[in-house]
C-alpha positions in Angstrom: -9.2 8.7 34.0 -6.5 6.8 31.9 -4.4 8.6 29.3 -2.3 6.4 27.5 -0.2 6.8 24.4 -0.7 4.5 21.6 1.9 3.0 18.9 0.9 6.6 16.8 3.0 9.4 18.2 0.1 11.9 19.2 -3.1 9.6 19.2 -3.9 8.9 22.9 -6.5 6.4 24.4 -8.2 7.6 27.0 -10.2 5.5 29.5 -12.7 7.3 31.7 -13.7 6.3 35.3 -16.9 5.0 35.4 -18.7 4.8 38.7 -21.7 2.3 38.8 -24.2 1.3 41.3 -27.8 0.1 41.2 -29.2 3.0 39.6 -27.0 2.8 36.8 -23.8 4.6 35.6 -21.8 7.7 35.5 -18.9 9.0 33.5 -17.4 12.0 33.3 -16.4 11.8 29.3 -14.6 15.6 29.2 -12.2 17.7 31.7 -10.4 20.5 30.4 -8.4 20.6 33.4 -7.5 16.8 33.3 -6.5 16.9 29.7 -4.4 19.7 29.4 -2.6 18.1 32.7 -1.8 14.7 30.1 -0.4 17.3 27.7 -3.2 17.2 25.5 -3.8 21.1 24.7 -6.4 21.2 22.0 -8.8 24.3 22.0 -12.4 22.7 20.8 -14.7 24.6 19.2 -17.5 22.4 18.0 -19.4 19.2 19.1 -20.9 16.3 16.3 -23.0 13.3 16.8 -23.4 11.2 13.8 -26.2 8.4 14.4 -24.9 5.4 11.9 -26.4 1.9 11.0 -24.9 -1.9 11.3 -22.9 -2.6 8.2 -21.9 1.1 7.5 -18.1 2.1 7.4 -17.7 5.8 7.8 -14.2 6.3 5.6 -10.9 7.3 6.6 -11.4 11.3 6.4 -9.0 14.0 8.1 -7.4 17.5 7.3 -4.1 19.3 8.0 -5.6 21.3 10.8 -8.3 19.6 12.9 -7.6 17.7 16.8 -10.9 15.4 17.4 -11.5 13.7 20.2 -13.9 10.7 19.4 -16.3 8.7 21.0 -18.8 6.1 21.0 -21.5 7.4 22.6 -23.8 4.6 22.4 -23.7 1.2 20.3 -20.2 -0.3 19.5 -17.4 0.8 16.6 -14.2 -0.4 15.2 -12.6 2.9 15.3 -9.5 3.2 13.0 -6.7 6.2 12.8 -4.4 6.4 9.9 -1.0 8.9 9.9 -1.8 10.6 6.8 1.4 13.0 7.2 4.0 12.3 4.4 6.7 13.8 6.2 6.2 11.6 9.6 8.4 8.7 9.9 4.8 6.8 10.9 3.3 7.9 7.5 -0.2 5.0 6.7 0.7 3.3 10.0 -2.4 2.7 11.6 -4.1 1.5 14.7 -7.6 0.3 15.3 -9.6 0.4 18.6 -12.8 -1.0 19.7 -15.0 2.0 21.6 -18.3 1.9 22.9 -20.8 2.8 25.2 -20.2 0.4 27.9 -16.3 1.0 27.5 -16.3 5.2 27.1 -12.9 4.9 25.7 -12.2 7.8 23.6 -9.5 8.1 20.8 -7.7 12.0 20.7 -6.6 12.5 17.3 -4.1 15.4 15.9 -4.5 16.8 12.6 -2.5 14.8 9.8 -4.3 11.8 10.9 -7.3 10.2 9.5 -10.2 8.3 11.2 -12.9 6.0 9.9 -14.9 3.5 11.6 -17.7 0.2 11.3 -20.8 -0.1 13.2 -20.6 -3.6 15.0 -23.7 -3.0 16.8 -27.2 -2.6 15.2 -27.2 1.1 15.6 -24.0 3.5 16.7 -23.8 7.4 18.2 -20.8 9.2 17.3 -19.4 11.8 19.2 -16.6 14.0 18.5 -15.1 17.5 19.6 -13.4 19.1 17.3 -10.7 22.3 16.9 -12.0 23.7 14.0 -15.7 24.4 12.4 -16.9 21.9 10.3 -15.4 22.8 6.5 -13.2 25.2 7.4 -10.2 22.9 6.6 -9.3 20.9 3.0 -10.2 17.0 4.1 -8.8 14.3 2.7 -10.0 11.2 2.2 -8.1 7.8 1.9 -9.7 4.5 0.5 -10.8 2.2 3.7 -9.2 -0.8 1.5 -5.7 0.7 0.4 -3.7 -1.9 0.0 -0.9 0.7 0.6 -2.2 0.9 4.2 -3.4 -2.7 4.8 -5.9 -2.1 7.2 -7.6 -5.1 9.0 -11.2 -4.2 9.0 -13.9 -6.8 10.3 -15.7 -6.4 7.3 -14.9 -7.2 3.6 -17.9 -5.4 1.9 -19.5 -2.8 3.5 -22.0 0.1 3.2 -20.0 2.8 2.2 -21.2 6.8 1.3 -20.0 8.1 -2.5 -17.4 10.0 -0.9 -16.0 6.5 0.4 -16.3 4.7 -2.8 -13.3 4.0 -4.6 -14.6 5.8 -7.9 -14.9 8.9 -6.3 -11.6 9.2 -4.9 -10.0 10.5 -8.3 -10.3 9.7 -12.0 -7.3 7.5 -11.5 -7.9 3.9 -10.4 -5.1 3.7 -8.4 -5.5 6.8 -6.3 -5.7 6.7 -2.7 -5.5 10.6 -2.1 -7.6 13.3 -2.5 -8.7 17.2 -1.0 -11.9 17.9 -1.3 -14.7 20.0 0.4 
């Protein structure tokens, strides 16, 4: 297993060993023991799949308190992660990476940072662990097109939930920001 930093101080690729042969694969996608060695010391609590379609963006969403450690657990994604902390010197720099399930790279992601992603393949599994229970934390929720942020998506209209939609982020056209539940 790999642990690498990326250009966002505290978002880390990680690239599992995979060990093939003619039956197949393994991957061992989760070692407490191995993790905590890289420095990476989050306590999970829950597990989520999501199951999402070609075409879909899933927006950039995060909260102040939530680690995740993401994955595509079957199909292919454009994964993005946004610094959403106003007080870090990396504040709307971004990174994108390309995960799936022949690749079982995984992206670990403090709280402070947000994380959306595109289905490229016809259907996508999305894992993550996560520190916190679903909805115990205020989320935020920045527009996947903010100009403010300029991310380079491989898309230029997708299939986007309400929450994503620019008119529900806030009554103001401009706004980019919002806490919700």
């Amino acid at each position: 297993m790999k642990i690498e930093e990326t250009d966002l101080k505290g978002v880390y690729l990680i690239k599992p060993d995979i060990f093939e042969d003619f039956r197949g694969n393994y991957t061992e996608v989760y070692n407490i023991e191995k993790y905590k060695a890289a420095g990476l010391n989050a306590d999970f609590v829950q597990d989520d799949l999501s199951t999402t379609y070609k075409g879909v963006l899933r927006g950039i969403h995060g909260d102040p308190k939530t680690c995740k450690l993401v994955q595509c657990a079957y199909g292919r994604i454009y994964q993005v992660v946004v610094n959403c902390d106003p007080d870090s010197d990396q504040f709307q720099k971004w990174e994108a990476f390309l995960l799936s399930d022949t690749n079982r790279y995984q992206v670990y992601i403090p709280p402070m940072f947000g994380n959306g992603f595109y289905v490229l393949s016809d259907v996508a599994v999305y894992s993550y662990k996560q520190t916190t229970y679903y909805g115990d934390a205020r989320q935020f929720t920045y527009r996947w097109n903010d100009p403010a942020i300029g991310i380079k998506w491989p898309v230029h209209n997708p299939i986007l939930s309400s929450r994503d939609e620019p008119e529900s982020m806030k009554e103001e056209e401009n706004a980019r920001f919002y806490f919700g539940k």
